[in-house]
Structure formats: structure tokens, C-alpha cells
N, CA, C and O of each residue as an XYZ file, in Angstrom:
400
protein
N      93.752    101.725     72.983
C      94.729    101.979     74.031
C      95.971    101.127     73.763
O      95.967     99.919     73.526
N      96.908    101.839     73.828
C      98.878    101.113     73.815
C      98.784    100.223     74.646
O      97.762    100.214     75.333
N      99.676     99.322     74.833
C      99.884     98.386     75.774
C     100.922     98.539     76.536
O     101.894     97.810     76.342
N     100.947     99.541     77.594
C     101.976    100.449     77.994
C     102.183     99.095     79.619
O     102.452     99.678     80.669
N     102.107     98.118     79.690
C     102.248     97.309     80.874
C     101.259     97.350     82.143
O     101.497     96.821     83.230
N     100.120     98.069     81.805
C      98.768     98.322     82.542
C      97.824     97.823     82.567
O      96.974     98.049     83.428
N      97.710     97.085     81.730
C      96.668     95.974     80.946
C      95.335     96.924     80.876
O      95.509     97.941     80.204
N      94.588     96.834     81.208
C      93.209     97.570     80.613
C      92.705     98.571     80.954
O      91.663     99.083     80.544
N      93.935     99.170     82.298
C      93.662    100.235     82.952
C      94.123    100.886     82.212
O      94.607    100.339     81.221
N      94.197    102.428     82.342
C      94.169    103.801     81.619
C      95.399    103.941     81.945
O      95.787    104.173     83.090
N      96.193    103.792     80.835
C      97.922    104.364     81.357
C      98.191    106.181     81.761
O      99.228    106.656     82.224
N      97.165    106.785     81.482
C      97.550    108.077     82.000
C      97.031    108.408     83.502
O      97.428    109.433     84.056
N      96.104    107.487     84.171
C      96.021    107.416     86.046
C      96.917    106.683     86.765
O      97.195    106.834     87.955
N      97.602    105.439     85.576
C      98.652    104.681     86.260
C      99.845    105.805     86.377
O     100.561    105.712     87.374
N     100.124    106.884     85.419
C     101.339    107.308     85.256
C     101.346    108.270     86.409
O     102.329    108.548     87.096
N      99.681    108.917     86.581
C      99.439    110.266     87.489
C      99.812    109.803     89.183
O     100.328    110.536     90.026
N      99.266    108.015     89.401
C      99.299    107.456     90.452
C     101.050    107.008     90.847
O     101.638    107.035     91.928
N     101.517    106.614     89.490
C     103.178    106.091     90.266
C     103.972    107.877     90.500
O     104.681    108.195     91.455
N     103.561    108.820     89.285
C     104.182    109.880     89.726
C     104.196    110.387     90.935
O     105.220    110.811     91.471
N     102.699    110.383     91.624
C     102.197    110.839     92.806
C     103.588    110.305     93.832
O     104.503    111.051     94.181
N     103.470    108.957     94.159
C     104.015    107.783     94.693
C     105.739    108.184     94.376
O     106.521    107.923     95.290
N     106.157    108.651     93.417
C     107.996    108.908     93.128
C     107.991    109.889     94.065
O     108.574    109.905     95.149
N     107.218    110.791     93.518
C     107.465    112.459     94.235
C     107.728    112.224     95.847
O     108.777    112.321     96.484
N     106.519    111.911     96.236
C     106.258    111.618     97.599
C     107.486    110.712     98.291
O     107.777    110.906     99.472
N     107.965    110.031     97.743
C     109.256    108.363     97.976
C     108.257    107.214     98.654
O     108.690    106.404     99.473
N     107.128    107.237     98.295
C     106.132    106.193     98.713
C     104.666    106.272     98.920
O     104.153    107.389     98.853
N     103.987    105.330     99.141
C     102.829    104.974     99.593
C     102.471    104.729    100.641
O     101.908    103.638    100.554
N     102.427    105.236    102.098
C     101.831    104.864    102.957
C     100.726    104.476    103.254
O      99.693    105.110    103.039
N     100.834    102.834    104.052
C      99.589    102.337    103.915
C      99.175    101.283    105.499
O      99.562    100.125    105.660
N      98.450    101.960    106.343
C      98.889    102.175    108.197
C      97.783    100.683    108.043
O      98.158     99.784    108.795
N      96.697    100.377    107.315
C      96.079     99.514    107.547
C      94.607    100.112    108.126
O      93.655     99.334    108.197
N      94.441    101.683    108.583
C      93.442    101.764    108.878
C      93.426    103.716    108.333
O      94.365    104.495    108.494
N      92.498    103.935    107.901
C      92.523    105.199    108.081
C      92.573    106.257    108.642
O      92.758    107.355    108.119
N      92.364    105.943    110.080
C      92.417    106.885    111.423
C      93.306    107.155    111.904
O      93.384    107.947    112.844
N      94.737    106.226    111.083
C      96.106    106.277    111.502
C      96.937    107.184    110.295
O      98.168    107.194    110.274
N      96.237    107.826    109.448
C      96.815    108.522    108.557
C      97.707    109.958    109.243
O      97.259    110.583    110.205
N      98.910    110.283    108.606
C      99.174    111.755    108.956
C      99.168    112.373    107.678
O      99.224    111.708    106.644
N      99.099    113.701    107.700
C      99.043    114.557    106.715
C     100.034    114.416    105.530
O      99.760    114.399    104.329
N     101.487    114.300    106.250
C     102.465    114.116    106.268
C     103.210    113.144    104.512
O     103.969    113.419    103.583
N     102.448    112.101    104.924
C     102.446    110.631    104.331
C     101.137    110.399    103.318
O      99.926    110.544    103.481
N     101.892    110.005    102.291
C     100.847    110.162    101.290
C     100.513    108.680    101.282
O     101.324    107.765    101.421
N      98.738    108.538    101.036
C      97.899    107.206    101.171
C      96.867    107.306    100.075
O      96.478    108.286     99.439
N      96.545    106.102    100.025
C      95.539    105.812     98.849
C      94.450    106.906     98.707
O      94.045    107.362     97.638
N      93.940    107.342    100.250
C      92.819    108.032     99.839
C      93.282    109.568     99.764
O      92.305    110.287     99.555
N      94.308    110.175     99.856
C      95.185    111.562     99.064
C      95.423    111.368     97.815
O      95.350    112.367     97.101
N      95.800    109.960     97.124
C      95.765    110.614     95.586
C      94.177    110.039     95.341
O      94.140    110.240     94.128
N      93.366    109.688     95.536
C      91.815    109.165     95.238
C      91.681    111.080     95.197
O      91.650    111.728     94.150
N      91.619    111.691     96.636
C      91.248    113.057     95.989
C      91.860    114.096     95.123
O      91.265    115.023     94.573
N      93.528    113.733     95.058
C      93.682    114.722     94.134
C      93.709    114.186     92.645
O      94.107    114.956     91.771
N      93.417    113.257     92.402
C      93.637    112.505     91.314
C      91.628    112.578     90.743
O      91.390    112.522     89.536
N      90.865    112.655     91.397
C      89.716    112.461     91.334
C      89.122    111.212     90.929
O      88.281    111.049     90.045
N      89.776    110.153     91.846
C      88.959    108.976     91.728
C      88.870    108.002     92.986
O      89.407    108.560     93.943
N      88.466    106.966     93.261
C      88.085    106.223     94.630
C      88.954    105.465     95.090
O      89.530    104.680     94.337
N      89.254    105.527     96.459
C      90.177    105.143     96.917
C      90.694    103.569     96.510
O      91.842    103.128     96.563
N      88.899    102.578     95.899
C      89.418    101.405     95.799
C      89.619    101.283     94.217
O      89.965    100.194     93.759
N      89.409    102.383     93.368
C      90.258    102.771     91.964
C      91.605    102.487     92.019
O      92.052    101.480     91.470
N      92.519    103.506     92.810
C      93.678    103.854     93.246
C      94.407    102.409     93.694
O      95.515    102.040     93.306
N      93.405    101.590     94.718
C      94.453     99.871     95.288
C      94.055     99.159     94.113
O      94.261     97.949     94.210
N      93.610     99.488     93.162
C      93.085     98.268     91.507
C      94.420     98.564     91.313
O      95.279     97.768     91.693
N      94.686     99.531     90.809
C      96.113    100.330     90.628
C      97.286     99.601     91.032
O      98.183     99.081     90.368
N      97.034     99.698     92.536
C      98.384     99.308     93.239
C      98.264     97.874     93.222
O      99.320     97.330     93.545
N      97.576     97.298     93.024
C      97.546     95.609     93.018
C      98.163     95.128     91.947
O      98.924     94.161     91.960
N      97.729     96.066     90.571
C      98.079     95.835     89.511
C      99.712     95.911     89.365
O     100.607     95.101     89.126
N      99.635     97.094     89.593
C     101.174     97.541     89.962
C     102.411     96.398     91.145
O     103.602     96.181     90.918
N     101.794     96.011     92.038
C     102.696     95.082     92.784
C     102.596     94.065     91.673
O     103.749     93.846     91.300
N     101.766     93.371     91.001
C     101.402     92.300     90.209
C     102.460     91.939     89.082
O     102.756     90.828     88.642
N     103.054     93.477     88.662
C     103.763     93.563     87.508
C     104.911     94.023     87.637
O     105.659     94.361     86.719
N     105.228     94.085     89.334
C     106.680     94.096     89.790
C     106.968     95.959     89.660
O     108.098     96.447     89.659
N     105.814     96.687     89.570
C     106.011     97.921     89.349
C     106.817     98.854     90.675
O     107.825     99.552     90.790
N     105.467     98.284     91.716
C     105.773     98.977     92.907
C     106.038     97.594     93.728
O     105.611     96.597     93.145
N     106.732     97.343     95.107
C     107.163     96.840     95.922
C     106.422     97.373     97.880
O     106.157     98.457     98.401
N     106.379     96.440     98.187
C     106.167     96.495     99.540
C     107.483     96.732    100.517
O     108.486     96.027    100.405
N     107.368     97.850    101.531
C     108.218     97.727    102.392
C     107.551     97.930    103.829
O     106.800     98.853    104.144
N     108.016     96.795    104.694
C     107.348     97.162    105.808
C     107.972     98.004    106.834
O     108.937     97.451    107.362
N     107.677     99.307    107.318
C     108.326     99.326    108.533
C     108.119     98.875    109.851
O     106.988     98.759    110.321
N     109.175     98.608    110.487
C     109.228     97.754    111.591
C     108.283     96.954    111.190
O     107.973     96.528    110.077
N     107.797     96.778    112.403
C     106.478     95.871    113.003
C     105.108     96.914    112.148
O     103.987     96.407    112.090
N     105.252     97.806    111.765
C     103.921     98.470    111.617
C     103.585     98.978    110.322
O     103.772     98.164    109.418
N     103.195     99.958    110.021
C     102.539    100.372    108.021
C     103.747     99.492    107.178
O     104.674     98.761    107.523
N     103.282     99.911    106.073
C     103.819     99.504    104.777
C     104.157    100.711    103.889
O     103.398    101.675    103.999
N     105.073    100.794    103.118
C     105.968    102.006    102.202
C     105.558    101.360    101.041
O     106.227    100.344    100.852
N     104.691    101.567    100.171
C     104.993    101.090     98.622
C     105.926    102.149     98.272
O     105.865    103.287     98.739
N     106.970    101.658     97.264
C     107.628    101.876     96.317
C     108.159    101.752     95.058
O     108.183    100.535     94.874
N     108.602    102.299     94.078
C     108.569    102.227     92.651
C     109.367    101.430     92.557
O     110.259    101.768     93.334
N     109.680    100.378     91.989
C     110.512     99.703     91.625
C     111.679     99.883     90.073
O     110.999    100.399     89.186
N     112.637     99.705     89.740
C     113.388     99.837     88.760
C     112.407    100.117     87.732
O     112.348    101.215     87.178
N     111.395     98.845     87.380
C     110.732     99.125     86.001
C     109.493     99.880     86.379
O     108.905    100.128     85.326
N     108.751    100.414     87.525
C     108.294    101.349     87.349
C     108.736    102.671     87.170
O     108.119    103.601     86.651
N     109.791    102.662     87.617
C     110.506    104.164     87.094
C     111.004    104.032     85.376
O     111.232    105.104     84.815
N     111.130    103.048     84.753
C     111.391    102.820     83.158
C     109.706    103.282     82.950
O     109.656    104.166     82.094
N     108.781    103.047     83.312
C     107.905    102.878     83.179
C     107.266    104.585     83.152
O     106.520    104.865     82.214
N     107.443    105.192     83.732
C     107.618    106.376     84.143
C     108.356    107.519     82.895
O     107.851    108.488     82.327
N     110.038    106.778     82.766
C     110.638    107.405     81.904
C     109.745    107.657     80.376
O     109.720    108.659     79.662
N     109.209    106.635     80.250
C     108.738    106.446     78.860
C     107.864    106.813     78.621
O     107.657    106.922     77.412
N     106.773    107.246     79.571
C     105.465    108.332     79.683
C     106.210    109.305     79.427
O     106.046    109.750     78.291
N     107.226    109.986     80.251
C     107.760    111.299     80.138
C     107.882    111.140     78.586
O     107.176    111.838     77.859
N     108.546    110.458     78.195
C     109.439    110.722     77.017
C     108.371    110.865     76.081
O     108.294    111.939     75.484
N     107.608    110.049     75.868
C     105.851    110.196     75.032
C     105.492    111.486     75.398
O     105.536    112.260     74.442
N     105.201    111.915     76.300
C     105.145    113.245     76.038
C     105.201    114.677     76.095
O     104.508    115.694     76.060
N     106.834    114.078     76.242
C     107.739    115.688     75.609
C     108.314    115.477     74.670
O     108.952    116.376     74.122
């Protein structure tokens, strides 16, 4: 495996997970699951369309805040917005570009 800034994770679920996360303009993350809307995409929407577990998906995002990929935003007083940060979108570009 390349050393694409993922460290030992699989750079093609990191790429499927930040794409998910661009498309969408974030990560919603309410703190509980019962507070989800359809609406707002959360860990456990790409766990199913991605086909893997929701605590797969926060290895991911930990990793990803870790390496300055994605960013925290809180709104107000309440959930959290992850978002891509500059070098996750470089990060992004360069998957694309690998392969097309």
C-alpha cells in the first residue's frame, strides 16, 4: 500500500468516506443517534452505503481530524459539521487524478 497520508488504513475507504463528506458539505454528528435526520449525512449513512461499521467510518474520522484532513464545526450550542479541510480536498484531488 502507497503512503497516500492514511497511514495503514485503505486509501480507497478514506477517499470513498471524504468524497461522501465533500458531496454532502459535511458530517453530521448530533451526539446521539435518535437525533439523526434523513437530511444530514452521519457516520452510520456512509457505514451503510459504504459497507462498513459505523465505528470503521469514526477510525476514519479520527484519523482524518488527526492529520488536519477534516475539521470540526460546531453549530451553535448543538451537533458538530465535520468538514474537509484544504489538504483533504488536495487529498482528494490526487485520488482523482490517480485515477483518471
Amino acid at each position: 500500500m502507497q503512503n497516500t497520508g492514511f497511514g495503514v488504513l485503505s486509501p480507497q475507504r478514506a477517499t470513498a468516506i471524504l468524497g461522501l463528506i465533500k458531496q454532502q458539505g459535511g458530517m453530521l454528528c448530533t451526539g446521539s443517534c435518535h437525533h439523526q435526520k434523513k437530511e444530514h449525512l452521519h457516520c452510520r449513512q456512509i457505514g451503510k452505503i459504504l459497507n462498513m461499521s459505523y465505528s470503521t467510518v469514526w477510525d476514519y474520522i479520527t484519523l482524518f481530524l488527526n492529520e488536519g484532513i477534516v475539521e470540526r464545526k460546531r453549530i451553535d450550542n448543538g451537533p458538530v459539521n465535520f468538514e474537509i479541510t484544504l489538504k483533504g480536498e488536495e487529498l482528494l484531488r490526487q485520488a482523482d487524478s490517480r485515477c483518471g
